[in-house]
Residue, then its C-alpha position, 0 to 999 in steps of 0.5 A: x834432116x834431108x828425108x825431112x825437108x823434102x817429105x815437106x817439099x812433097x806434102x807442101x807445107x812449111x816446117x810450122x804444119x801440125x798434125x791437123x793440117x798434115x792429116x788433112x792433106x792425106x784424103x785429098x792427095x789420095x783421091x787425086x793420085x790413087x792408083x785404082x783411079x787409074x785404070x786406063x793406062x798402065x805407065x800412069x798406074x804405075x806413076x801414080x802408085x809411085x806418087x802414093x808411095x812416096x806421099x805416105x811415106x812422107x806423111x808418116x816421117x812427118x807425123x812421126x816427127x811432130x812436136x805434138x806426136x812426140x808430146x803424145x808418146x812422152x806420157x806414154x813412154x813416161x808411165 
């Protein structure tokens, strides 16, 4: 449950975000922090590959989570 509030805090949004707004948040994150941005300095290279870690990992525990993904994968699961 720890994992999952602080994917929140990470991504930004409240417990009330969908699959919309998480997948929306994804692109613009990645053109502000990705790490082939930055090539200049090592030591923020390094940051912003950590940054972009820890935002994807975050978006898929979300995702995964998600009361739409799991309506998704009942009709799946149930055939």
């Amino acid at each position: 449950m720890k994992k999952i509030i602080d994917s929140r805090k990470l991504l930004g949004v409240d417990k009330a975000a969908d699959l919309k707004e998480l997948k929306g948040d994804l692109p613009q994150f990645m053109k502000d922090w990705h790490p082939d941005k930055i090539q200049h300095d090592p030591k923020a290279k390094l940051e912003a590959e950590e940054k972009a870690k820890a935002f994807i990992e975050a978006y898929h525990l979300l995702v995964s989570v998600a009361p739409e993904t799991h309506a998704l994968e009942l009709e799946k699961y149930t055939e």
